[in-house]
C-alpha positions as CSV (number, residue, x, y, z in Angstrom):
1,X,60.0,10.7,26.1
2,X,60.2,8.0,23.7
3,X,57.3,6.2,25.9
4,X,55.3,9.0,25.3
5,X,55.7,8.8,21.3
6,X,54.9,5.4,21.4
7,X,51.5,5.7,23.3
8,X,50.3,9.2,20.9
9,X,51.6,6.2,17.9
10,X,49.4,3.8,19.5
11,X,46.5,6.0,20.5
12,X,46.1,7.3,16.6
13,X,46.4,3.7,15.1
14,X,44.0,2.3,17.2
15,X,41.8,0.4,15.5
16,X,37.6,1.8,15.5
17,X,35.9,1.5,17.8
18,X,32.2,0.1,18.0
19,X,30.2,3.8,18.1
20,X,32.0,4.1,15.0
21,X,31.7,1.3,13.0
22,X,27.4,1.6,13.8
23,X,27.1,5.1,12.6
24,X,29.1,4.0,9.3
25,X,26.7,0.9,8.8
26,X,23.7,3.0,10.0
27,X,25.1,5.6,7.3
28,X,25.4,2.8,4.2
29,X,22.1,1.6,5.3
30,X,20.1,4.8,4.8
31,X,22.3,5.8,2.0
32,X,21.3,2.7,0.2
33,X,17.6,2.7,1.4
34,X,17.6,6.5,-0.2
35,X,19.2,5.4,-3.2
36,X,16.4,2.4,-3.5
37,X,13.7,5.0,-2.9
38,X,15.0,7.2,-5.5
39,X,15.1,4.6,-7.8
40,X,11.7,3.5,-7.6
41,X,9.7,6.3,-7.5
42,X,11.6,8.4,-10.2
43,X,11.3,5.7,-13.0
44,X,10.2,8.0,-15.3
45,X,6.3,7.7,-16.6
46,X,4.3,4.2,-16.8
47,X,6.5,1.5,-18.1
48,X,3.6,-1.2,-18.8
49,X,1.0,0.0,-21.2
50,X,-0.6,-2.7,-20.9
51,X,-1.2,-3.3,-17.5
52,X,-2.7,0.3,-17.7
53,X,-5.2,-1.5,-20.0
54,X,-5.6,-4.6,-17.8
55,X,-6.5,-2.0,-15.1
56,X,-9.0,-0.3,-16.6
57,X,-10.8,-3.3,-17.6
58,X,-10.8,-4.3,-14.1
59,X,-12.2,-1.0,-12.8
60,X,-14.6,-1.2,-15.5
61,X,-15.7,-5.1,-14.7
62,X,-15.7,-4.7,-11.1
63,X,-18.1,-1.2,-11.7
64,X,-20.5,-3.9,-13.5
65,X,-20.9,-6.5,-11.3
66,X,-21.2,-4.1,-8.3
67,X,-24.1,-2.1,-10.3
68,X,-25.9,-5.9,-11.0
69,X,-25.4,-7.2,-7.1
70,X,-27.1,-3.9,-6.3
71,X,-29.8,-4.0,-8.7
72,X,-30.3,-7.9,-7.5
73,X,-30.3,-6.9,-3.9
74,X,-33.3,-3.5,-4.0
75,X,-35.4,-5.9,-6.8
76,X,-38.1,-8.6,-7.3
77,X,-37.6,-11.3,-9.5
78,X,-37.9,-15.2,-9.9
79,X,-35.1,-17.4,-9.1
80,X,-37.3,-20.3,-10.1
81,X,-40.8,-20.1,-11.5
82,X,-41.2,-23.8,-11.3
83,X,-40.1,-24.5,-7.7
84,X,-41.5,-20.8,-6.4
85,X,-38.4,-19.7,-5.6
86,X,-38.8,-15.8,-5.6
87,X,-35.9,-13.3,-5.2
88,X,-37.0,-10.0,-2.8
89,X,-34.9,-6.9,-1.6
90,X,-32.7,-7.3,1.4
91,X,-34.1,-5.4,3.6
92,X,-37.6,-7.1,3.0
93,X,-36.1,-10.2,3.9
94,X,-34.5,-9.3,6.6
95,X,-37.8,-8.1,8.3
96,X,-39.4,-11.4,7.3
97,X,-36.1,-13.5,9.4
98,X,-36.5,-10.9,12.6
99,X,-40.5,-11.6,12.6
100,X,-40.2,-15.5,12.1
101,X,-36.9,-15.3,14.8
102,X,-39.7,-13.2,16.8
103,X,-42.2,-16.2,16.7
104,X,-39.7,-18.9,17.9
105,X,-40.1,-20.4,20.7
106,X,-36.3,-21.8,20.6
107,X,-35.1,-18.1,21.3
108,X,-33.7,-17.2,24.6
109,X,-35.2,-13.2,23.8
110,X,-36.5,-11.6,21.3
111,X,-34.5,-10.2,18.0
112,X,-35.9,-7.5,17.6
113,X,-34.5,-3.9,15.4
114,X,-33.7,-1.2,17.3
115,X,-36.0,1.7,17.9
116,X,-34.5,4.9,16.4
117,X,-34.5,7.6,19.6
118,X,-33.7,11.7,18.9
119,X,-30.7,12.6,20.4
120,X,-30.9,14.3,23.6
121,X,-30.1,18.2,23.1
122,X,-26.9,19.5,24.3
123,X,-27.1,21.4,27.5
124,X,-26.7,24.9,27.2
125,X,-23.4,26.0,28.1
126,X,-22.8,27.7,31.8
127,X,-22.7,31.5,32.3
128,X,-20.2,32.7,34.2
């Protein structure tokens, strides 16, 4: 008898286990990563006026020079009267590159645009 109260003794002050000690570390770690979750997204409003402002003005320069690069790139204009250097709209220039490409002789085959086809129309669908 006394053997058997020593083993119940030893069997409940057993020290725990591996299975045990993961699922309390894999509890603290999402407790915590709640808690940091929580934290960040429940601040409360915008805390930085100012980078509000430093944001708009961004938005507002980068709406700018997008509107100017696409004004540049649909337009005619001199780069340099002097020299004759003349600006033209990309896709003008891009026909001029695939016609001199075209005339080369140092090209293995022609570059050439592809031909727009129709699309084939669907079959029509079987009766039973």
């Amino acid at each position: 008898m006394p053997e058997q109260i020593s083993k119940r003794i030893a069997h409940e002050h057993r020290p725990p286990g591996l299975r045990s000690l993961f699922a309390w570390a894999m509890l603290l770690l999402i407790l915590f990563w709640g808690a940091t979750i929580w934290l960040t997204r429940w601040q409360g409003g915008d805390t930085d006026p100012e980078e509000a402002q430093r944001a708009e003005l961004r938005i507002k320069t980068l709406a700018e020079l997008r509107a100017d690069d696409a004004k540049k790139l649909e337009s005619y204009a001199w780069v340099n009267r002097s020299n004759g250097s003349v600006q033209i709209p990309i896709a003008d220039a891009m026909k001029l590159v695939l016609a001199e490409i075209n005339t080369q002789r140092r090209a293995a085959y022609p570059a050439a645009t592809p031909v727009p086809t129709a699309m084939p129309a669907a079959p029509a669908p079987a009766t039973p």
